[in-house]
C-alpha positions as CSV (number, residue, x, y, z in Angstrom):
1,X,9.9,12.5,-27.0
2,X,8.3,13.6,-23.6
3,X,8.4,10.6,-21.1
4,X,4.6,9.8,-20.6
5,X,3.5,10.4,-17.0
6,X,0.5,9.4,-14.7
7,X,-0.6,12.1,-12.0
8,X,-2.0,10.5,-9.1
9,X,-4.1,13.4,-7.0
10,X,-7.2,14.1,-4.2
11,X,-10.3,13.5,-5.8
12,X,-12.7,16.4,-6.4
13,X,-15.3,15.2,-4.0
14,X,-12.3,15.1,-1.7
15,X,-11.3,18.1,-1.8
16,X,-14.5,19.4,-1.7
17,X,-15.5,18.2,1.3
18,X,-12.5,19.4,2.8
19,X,-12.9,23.0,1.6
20,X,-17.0,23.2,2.3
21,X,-16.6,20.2,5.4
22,X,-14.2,21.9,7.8
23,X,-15.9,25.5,7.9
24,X,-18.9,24.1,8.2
25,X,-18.3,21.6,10.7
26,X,-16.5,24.6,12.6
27,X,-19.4,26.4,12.4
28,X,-21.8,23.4,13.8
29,X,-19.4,23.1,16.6
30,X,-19.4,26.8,18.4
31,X,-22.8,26.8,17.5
32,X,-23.2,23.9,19.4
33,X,-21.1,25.8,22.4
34,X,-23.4,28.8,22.3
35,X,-26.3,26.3,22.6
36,X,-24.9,24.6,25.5
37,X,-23.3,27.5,27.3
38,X,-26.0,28.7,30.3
39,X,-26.7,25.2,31.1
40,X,-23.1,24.2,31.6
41,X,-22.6,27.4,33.0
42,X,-25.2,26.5,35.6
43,X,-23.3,23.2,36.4
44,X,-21.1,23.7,39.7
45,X,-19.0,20.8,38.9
46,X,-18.6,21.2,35.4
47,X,-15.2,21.6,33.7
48,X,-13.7,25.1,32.1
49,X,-17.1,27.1,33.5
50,X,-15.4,30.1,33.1
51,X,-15.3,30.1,29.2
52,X,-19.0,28.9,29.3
53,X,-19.8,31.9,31.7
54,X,-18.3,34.1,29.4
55,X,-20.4,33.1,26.1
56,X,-23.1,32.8,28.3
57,X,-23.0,36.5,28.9
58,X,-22.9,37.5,25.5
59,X,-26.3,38.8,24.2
60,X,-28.3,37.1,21.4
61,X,-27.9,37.1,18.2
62,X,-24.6,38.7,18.7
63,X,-23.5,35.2,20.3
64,X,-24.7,33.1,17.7
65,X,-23.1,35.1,14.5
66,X,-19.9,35.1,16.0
67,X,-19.6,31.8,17.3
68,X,-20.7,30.4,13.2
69,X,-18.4,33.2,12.1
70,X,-14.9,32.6,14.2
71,X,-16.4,28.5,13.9
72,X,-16.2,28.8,9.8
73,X,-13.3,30.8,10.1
74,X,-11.7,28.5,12.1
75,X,-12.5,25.5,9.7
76,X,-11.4,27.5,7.1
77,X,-7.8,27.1,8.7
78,X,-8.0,23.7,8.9
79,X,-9.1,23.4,5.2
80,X,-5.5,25.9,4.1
81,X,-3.2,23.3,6.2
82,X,-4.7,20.3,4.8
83,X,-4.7,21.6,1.3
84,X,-1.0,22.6,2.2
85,X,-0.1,18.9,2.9
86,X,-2.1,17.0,0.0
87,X,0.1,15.0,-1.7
88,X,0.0,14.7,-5.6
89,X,2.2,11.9,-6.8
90,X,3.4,12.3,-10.6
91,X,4.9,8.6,-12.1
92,X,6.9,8.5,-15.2
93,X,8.5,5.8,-16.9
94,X,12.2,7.7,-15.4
95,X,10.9,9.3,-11.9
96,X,8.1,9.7,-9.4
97,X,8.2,13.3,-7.9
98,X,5.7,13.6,-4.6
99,X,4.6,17.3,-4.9
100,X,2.6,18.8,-1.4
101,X,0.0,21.4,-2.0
102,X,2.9,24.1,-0.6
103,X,5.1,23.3,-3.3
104,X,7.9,21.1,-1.7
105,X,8.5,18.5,-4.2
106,X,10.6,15.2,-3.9
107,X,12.2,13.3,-6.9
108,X,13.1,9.5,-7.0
109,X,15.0,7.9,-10.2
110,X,13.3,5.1,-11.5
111,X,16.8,3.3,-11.2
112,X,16.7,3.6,-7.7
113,X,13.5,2.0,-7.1
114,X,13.4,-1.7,-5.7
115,X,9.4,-2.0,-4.9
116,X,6.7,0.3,-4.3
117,X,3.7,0.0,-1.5
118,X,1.3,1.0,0.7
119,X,1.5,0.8,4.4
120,X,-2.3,1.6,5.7
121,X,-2.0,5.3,4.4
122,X,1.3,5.8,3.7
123,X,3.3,5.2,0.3
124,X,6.5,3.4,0.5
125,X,9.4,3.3,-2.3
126,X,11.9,0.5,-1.3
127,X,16.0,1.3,-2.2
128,X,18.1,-1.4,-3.9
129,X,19.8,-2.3,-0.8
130,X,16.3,-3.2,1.5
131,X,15.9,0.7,2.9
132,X,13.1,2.7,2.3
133,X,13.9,5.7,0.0
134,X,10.6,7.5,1.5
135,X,7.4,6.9,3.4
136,X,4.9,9.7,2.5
137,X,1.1,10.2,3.9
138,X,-1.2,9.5,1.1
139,X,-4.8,9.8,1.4
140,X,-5.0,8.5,-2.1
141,X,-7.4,5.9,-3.7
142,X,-5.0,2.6,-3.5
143,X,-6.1,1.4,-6.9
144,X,-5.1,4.3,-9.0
145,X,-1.8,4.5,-6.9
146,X,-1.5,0.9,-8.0
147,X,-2.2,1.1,-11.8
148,X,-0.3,4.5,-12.3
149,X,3.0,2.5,-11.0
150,X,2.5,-0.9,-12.9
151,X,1.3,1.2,-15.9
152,X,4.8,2.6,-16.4
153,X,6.7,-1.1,-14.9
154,X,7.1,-0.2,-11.4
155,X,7.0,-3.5,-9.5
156,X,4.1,-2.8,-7.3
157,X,3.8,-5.0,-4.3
158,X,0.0,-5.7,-3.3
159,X,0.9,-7.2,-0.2
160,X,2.8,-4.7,1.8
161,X,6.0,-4.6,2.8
162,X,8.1,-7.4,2.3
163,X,10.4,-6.6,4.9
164,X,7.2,-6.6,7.7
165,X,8.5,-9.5,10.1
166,X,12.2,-8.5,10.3
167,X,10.9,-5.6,12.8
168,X,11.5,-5.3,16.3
169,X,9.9,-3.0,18.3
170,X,11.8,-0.3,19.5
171,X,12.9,0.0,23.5
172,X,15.5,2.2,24.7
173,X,19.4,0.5,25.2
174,X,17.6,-2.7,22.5
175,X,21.0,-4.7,21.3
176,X,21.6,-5.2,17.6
177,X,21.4,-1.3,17.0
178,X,24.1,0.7,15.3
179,X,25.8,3.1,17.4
180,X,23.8,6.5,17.3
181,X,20.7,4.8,16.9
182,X,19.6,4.5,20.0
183,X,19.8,8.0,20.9
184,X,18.3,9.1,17.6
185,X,15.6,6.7,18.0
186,X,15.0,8.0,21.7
187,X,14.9,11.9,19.7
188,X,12.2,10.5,17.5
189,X,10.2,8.8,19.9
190,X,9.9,12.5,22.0
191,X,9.2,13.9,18.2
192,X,6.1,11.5,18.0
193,X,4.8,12.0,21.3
194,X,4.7,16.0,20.5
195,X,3.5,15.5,16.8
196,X,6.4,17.0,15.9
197,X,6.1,15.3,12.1
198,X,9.2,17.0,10.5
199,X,11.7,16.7,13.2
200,X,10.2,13.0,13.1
201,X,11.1,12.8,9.3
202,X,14.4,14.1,9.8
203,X,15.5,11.6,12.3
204,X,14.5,8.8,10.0
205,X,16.3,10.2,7.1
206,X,18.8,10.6,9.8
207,X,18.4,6.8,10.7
208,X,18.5,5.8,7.4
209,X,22.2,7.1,7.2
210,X,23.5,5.0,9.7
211,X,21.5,1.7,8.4
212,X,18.6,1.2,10.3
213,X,14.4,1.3,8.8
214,X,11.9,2.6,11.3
215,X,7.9,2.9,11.0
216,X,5.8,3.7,13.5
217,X,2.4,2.4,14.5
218,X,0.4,4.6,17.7
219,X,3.8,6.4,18.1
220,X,5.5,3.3,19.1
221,X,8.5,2.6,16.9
222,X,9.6,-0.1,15.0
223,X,12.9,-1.0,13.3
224,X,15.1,-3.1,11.0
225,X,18.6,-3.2,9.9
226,X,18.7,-2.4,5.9
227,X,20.1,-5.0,3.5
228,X,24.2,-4.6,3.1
């Protein structure tokens, strides 16, 4: 018999506002450019004048339907790479697989899975030993997240992460670090400050390896040493 399984997913109104939201928004924004353009054109101390000057020159209504044109197209950009990233999470009595909207999925064994919770807007699954088996972005509603793990036994842990005051915050040349961690740790913190979010996720899978947990809050990072 099929396992039963619970699909956790974007709500509709969700994901309509981010198809219909962005392109419009886009829109509103070079419109608002257009609107704005001769008088900060006219402004001899005002910042990037040039590209003001230069929608300023274009002639009406030409200005207008290309700036809500390029603004919608531009929002409509926005709304493909969001869509690319949305997160559907699929819980079984056996697994949870995370599958993003470009088809990269990830699968956990129920076996391997220790706790399960959310940290702000991200979805932890603790390891047996204390680690963190993954810690994905989720802009998903908390309470069905909640009843699709407990409906299939997953011990769901309401108050965060139990592990929350064995972390240190991270400086460069910190004692108590394995060796490797401090330069991978000093890789990540670069990765952060350029939004560099999949070189970021490979250093702490690469972390993880030799031992050590590490969140982040504001790009500052944070770490423990996992459970022997």
């Amino acid at each position: 018999m099929e396992a039963r399984r619970t699909t956790v997913t974007q709500s509709k109104q969700t994901t309509t506002l981010v198809w219909v939201g962005f392109p419009v928004l886009g829109a509103f924004l070079l419109w608002l450019v257009v609107l704005v353009a001769d008088w900060v054109a006219a402004l001899p101390w005002a910042p990037m004048r040039g590209p003001f000057q230069l929608v300023a020159s274009i002639p009406e209504p030409h200005a207008t339907v290309g700036a809500l044109v390029v603004g919608a197209l531009g929002g409509l950009v926005l709304s493909v790479l969001a869509a690319l990233e949305r997160l559907a999470v699929e819980v079984a009595d056996d697994r949870v697989v995370f599958t993003r909207g470009n088809g990269t999925t990830r699968e956990f064994d129920r076996t391997r899975i220790a706790g399960v919770f959310l940290d702000g807007r991200k979805l932890v699954l603790l390891g047996l030993d204390g680690g963190e088996l993954t810690r994905e972005d989720a802009e998903l509603d908390a309470d069905e997240l909640a009843d699709a793990f407990q409906s299939h036994g997953y011990p769901w842990l309401p108050d965060g992460d139990p592990h929350r005051d064995e972390y240190r915050r991270w400086v460069e040349g910190v004692p108590g670090l394995p060796p490797g961690a401090d330069a991978l740790l000093r890789v990540r913190a670069e990765a952060l400050r350029k939004r560099d979010a999949e070189d970021a996720a490979q250093l702490r899978e690469e972390l993880g390896r030799l031992g050590v947990v590490v969140r982040e809050d504001r790009k500052r990072q944070f770490w423990r040493l996992r459970e022997h």
